[in-house]
Every structure is written in structure tokens, then in C-alpha cells.
C-alpha positions as CSV (number, residue, x, y, z in Angstrom):
1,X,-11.8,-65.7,-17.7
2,X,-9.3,-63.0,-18.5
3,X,-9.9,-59.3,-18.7
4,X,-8.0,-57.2,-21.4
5,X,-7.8,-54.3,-22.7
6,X,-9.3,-50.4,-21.5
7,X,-12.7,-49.3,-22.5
8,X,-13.7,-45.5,-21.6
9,X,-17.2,-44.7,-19.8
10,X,-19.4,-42.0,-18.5
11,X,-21.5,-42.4,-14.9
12,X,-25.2,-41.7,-14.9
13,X,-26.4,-38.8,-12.9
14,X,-27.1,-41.5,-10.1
15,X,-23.6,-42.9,-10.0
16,X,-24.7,-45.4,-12.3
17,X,-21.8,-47.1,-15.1
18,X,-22.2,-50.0,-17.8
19,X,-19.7,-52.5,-17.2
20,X,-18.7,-52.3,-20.6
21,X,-19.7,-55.5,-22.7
22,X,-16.5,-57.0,-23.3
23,X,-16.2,-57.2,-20.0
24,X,-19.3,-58.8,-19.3
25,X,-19.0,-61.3,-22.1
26,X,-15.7,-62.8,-20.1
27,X,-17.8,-64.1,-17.1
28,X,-18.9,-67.7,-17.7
29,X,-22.9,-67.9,-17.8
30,X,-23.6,-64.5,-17.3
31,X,-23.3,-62.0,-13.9
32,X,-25.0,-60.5,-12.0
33,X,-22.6,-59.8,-8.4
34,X,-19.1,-58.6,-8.2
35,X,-17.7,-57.1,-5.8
36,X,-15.6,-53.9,-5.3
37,X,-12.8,-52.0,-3.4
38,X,-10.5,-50.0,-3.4
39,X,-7.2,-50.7,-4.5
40,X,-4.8,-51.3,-2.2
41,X,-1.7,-49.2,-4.1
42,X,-3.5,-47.3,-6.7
43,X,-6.2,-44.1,-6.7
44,X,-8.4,-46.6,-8.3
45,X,-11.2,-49.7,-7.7
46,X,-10.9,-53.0,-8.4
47,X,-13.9,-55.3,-9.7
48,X,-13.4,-58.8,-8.5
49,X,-16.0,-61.3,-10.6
50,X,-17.2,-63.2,-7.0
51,X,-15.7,-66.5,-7.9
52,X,-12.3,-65.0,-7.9
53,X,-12.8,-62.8,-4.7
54,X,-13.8,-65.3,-2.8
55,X,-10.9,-67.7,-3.8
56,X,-8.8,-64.0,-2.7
57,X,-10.0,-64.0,0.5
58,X,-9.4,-67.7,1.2
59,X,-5.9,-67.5,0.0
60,X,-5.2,-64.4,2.0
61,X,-6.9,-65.7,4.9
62,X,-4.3,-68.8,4.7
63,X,-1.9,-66.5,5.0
64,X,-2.5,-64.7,8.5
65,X,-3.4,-66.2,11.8
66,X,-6.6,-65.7,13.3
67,X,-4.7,-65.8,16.5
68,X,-2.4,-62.8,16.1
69,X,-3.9,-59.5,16.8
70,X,-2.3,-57.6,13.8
71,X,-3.0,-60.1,11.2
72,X,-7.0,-59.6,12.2
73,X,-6.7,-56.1,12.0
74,X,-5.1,-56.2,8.3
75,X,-7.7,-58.9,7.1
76,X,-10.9,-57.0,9.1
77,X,-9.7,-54.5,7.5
78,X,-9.6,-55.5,3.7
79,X,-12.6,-57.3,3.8
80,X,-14.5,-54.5,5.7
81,X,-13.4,-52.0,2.7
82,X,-15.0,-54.0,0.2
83,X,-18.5,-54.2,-1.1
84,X,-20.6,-56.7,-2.9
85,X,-22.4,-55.1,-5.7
86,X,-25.5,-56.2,-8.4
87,X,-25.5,-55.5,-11.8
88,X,-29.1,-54.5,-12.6
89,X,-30.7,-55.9,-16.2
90,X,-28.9,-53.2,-18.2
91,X,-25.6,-54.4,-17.2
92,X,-25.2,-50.9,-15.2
93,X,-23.5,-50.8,-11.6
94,X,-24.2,-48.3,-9.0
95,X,-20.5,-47.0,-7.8
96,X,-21.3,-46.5,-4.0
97,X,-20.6,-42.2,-3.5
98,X,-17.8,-42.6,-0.8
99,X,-15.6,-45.1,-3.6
100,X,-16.2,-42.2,-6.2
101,X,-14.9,-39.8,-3.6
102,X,-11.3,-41.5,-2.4
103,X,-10.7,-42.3,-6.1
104,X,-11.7,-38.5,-7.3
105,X,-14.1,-40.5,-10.2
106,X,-16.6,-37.4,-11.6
107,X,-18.1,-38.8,-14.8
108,X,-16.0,-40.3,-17.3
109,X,-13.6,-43.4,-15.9
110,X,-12.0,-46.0,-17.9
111,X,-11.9,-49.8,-17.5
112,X,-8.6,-51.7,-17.2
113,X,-8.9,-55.4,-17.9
114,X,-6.2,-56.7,-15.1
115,X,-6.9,-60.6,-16.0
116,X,-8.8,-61.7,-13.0
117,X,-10.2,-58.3,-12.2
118,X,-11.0,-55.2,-13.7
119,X,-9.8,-51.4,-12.7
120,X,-11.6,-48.9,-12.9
121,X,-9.9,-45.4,-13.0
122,X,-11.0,-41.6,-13.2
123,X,-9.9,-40.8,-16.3
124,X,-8.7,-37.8,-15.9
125,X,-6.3,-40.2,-13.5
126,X,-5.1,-42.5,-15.8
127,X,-2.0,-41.4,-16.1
128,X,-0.9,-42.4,-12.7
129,X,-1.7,-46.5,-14.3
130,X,0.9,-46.9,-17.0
131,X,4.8,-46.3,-17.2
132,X,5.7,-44.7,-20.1
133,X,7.2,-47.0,-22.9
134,X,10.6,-46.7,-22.2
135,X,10.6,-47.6,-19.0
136,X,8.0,-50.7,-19.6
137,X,10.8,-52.2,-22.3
138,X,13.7,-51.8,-19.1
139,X,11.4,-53.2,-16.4
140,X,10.2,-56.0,-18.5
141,X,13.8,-56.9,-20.0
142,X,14.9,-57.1,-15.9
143,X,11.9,-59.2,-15.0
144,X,12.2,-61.9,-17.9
145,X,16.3,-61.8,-17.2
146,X,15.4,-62.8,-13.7
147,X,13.2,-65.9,-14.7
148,X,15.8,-67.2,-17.0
């Protein structure tokens, strides 16, 4: 499953969005649970299909030490910020009010297929999500240089 591309959308008067249907189309046999948080650099959420969340948390959870104090307060608090969510028949989500509020979301947000998850972004935000195309070309030539 790989999410591409960016599809524009408008909330409903109860906070409710369409997970657009190119998205939906990528999940193997059909959804009906993701779950959502914010993300951790950017003014905007992250859908995680469950499959891939979970295989998130146990990779992260690999990582730090239930035995050490701070490690526990950084994984408590990641998985504590995060909420499992149902699609209803329609395909619509409910976007909880406090995630539309500390990503400034009002009614139109777009969708940024991220591969394994999806972004979702006020769009009156999305600026803050893309470097402009000059500076893409440099970052990318650096990257690939440093591979080979």
C-alpha cells in the first residue's frame, strides 16, 4: 500500500471529511479504522492505516527501554496523543475538535499521500509542506551523492 499524490477537501459542519477515494482504494480489503495524530514536526495530522501503526509502535517501542524513566515519558507520550478513529459507510472521518484546533484546520484541508500514511493539512497551511523547486533539485542531488 502506497499513498501518492494530494487531493483537496472540505469538512462537514460536524467535523466530518471523506477520505478521498484514492486513498481508500490503496488499503487492501477495504477500511474501516485508522488512526490519527499529530505530527510530530509539522502543523499537520498523520493517518496511519492500523496495520502500519501498529508495526510503528512496535518498532519504536524496540527502541526505548521500559526501564528508563525518560524513554516512558516519550513513548506515553506519542501513543497517548494518538487516536483510533472509524470511518463510517460513506467513507467520512470525524476529525476530533482539539486535532482541528493545534493544526488551525477550518474547512478546506488537503491530503498528502506520504507512502505509508497520509497528511492531512489546513490548506490555507500548505505551504509550510513543500520546499520550493529549487531547493528540492539541491537537497535531492546531496542526498542521492551521499548514497553513491
Amino acid at each position: 500500500m502506497q499513498f501518492i499524490g494530494n487531493i483537496e477537501a472540505k469538512l462537514d459542519a460536524k467535523g466530518r471529511v471523506f477520505l478521498p477515494a484514492f486513498f481508500r482504494k490503496c488499503f487492501d480489503g477495504g477500511i474501516s479504522r485508522v488512526v490519527m495524530r499529530k505530527d510530530i514536526y509539522e502543523n499537520c495530522l498523520v493517518l496511519y492505516p492500523e496495520e502500519t501503526w501498529n508495526s510503528q509502535l512496535v518498532d519504536l517501542r524496540s527502541h526505548l527501554s521500559r526501564w528508563n524513566e525518560r524513554h516512558q515519558k516519550l513513548y506515553r507520550q506519542f501513543v497517548s496523543e494518538a487516536e483510533s478513529l472509524v470511518l463510517d459507510a460513506n467513507g467520512r472521518l470525524l476529525i476530533p475538535k482539539r486535532y482541528l484546533k493545534m493544526c488551525a484546520i477550518n474547512q478546506e484541508v488537503r491530503f498528502i499521500g506520504m507512502g505509508d500514511t497520509i497528511e492531512v493539512w489546513a490548506k490555507e497551511c500548505i505551504g509550510e509542506a513543500f520546499a520550493d523547486a529549487e531547493e528540492l533539485g539541491r537537497e535531492l542531488d546531496k542526498i542521492i551523492k551521499l548514497r553513491y
